[in-house]
Backbone as CSV, one residue per row, in Angstrom:
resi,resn,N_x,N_y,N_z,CA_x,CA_y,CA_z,C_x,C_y,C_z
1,UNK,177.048,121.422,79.725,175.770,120.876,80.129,174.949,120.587,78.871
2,UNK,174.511,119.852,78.983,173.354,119.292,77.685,172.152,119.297,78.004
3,UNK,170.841,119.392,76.953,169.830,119.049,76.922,169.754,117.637,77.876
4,UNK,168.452,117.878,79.056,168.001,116.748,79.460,168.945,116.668,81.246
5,UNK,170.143,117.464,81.005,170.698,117.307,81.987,169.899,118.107,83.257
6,UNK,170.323,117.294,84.522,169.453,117.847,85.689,170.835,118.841,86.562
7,UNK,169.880,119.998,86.722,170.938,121.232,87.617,170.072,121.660,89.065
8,UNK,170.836,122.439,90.057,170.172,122.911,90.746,170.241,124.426,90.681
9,UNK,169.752,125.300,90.829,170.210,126.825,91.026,170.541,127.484,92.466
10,UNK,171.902,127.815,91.968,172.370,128.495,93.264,172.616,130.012,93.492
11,UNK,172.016,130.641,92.215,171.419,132.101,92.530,170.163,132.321,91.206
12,UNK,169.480,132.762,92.363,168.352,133.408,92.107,168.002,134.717,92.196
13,UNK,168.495,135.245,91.179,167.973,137.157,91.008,167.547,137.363,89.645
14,UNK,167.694,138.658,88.969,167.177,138.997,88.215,165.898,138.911,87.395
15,UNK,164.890,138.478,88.451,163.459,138.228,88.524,162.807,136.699,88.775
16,UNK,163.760,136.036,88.826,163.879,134.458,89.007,163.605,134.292,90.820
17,UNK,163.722,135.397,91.155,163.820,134.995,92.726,162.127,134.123,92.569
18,UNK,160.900,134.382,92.321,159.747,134.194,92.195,159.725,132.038,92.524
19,UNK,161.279,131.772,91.538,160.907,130.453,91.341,161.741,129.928,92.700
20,UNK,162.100,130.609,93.717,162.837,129.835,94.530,161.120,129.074,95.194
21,UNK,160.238,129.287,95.797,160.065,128.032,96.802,159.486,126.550,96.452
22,UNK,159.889,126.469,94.599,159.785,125.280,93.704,160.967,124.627,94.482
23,UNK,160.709,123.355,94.561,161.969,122.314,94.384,162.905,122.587,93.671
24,UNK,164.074,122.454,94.063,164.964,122.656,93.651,166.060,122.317,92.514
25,UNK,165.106,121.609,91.890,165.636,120.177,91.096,164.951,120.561,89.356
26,UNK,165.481,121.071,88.472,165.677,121.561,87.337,166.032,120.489,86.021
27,UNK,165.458,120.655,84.826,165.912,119.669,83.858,166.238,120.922,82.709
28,UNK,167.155,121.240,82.091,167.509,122.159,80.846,166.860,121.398,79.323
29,UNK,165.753,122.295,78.926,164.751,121.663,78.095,165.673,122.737,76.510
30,UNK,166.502,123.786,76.955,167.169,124.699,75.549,168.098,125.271,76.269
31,UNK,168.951,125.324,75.037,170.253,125.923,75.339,170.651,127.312,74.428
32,UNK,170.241,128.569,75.136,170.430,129.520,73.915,172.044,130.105,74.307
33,UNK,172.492,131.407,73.017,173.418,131.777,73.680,174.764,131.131,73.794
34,UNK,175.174,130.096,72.804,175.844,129.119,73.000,176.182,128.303,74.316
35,UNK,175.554,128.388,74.931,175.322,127.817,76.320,174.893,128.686,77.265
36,UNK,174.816,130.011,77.295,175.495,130.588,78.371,174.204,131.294,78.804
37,UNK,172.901,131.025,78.276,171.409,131.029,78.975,171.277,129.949,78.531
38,UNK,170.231,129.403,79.618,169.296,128.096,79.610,167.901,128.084,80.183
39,UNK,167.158,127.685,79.319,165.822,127.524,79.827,165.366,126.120,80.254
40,UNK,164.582,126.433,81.729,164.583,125.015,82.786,163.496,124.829,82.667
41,UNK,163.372,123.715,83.249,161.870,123.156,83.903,162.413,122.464,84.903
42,UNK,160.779,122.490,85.787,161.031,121.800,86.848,161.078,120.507,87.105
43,UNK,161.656,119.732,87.714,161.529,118.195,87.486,160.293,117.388,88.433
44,UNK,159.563,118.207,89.053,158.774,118.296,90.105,157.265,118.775,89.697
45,UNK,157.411,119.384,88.853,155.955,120.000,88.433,156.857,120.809,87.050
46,UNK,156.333,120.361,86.016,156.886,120.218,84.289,155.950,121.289,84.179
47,UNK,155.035,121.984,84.692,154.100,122.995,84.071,155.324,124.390,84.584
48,UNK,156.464,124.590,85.203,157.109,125.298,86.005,158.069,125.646,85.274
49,UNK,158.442,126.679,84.151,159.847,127.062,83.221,159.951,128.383,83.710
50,UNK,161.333,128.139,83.655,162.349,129.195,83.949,162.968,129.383,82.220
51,UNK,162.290,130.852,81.573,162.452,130.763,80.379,164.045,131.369,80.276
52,UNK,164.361,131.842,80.722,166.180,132.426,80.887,166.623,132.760,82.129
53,UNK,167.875,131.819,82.063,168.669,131.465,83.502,170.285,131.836,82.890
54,UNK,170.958,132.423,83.224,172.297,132.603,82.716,173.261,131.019,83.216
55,UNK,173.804,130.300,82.973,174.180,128.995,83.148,174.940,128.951,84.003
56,UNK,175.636,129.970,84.282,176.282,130.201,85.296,176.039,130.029,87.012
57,UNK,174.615,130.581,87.159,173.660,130.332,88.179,173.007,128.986,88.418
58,UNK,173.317,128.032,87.396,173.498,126.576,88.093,174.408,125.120,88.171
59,UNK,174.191,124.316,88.497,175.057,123.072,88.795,174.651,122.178,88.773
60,UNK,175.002,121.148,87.972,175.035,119.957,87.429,174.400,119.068,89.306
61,UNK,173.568,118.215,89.122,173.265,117.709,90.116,173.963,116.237,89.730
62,UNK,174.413,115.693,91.051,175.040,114.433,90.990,174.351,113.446,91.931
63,UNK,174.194,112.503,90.879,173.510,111.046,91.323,174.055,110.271,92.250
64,UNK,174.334,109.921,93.356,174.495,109.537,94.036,174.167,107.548,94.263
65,UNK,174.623,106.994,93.763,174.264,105.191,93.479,174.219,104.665,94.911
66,UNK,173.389,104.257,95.063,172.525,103.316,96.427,173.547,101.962,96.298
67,UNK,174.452,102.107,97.406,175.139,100.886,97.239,174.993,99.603,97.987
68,UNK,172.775,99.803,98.861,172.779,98.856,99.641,172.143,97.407,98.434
């Protein structure tokens, strides 16, 4: 995963539960840890960071192309 890339989180513990009733929709603004924490923001309201997320706890969101 890279800087800039959009994830969703599919567990929320270790004090993170707080950010579940944000949208669900995440942008990775740092990558510490050689990947393996990441600090988010929200793509919905940018005032909203998740300062350490283990990377593991999210997933690459996929774009979906409007083929009308």
């Amino acid at each position: 995963m890279n800087i800039e890339t959009e994830v969703e989180i599919h567990t929320f513990d270790d004090g993170n539960q707080r950010f579940q009733h944000y949208t669900n929709k995440w942008k990775i603004i740092e990558k510490m840890y050689n990947g393996g924490k990441l600090k988010l923001m929200n793509c919905d309201q940018n005032d909203i960071i998740i300062n350490s997320i283990s990377a593991w706890k999210t997933r690459i969101m996929i774009k979906l192309l409007d083929k009308s």
